[in-house]
C-alpha positions in Angstrom: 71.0 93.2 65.2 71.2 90.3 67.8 67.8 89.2 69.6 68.2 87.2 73.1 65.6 84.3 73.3 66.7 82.9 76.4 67.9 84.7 79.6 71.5 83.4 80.1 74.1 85.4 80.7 76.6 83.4 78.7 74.6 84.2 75.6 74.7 88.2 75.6 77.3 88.8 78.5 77.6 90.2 82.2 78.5 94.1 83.4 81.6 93.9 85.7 81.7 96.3 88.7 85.1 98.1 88.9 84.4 100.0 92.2 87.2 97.5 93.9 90.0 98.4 91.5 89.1 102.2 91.3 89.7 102.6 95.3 92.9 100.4 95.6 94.2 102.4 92.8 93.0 105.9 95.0 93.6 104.5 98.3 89.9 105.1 99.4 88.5 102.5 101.8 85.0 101.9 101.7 84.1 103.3 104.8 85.4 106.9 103.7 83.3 106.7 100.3 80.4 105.8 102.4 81.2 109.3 104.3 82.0 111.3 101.5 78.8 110.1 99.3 76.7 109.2 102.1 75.7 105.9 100.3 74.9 103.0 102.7 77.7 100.8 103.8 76.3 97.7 102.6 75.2 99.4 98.9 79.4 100.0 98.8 79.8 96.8 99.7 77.8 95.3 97.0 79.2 97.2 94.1 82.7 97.2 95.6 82.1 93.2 95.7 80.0 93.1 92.5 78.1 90.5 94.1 74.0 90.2 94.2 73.7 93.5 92.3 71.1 93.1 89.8 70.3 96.3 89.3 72.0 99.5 89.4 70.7 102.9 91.2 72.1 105.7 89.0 71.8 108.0 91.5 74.5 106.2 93.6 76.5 106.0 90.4 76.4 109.7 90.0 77.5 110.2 93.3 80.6 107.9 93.0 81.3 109.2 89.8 81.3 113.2 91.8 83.1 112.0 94.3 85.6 109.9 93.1 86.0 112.2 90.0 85.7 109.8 87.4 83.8 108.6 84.3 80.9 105.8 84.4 83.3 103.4 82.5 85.8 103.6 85.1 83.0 102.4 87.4 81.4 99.9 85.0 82.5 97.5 82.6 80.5 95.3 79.8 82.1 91.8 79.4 81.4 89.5 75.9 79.6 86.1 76.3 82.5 83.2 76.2 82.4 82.1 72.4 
């Protein structure tokens, strides 16, 4: 079992937000997911851009994962510390 002493991301790793790739690949803009889940534009925005999300609100996450018909891990990714 690993313990983390410090709070650095390069020692235990960062979750990558896939919501970008997942609506190229369907063709969805952002605008129409905020329609069809009837999430904020600028929540998208965030996890579309995986920029200043520090924490994640599941329900939103449910709702993308409804509407866009797919699993968490399609959504979210976890990413190894550089050795």
């Amino acid at each position: 079992m690993k313990s983390i002493v410090h709070y650095h991301t390069e020692e235990y790793g960062t979750i990558k937000m896939k919501l970008a790739e997942l609506l190229k690949d369907r063709g969805i803009t952002r605008n129409r997911l905020r329609t069809l889940t009837g999430v904020k534009y600028d929540v998208i925005d965030r996890y579309y851009k995986g920029e200043g999300v520090e924490r994640v609100d599941l329900d939103v996450l449910a709702k993308l994962c409804y509407v866009l018909d797919c699993e968490i891990s399609d959504l979210l990714e976890y990413e190894q510390p550089a050795k």
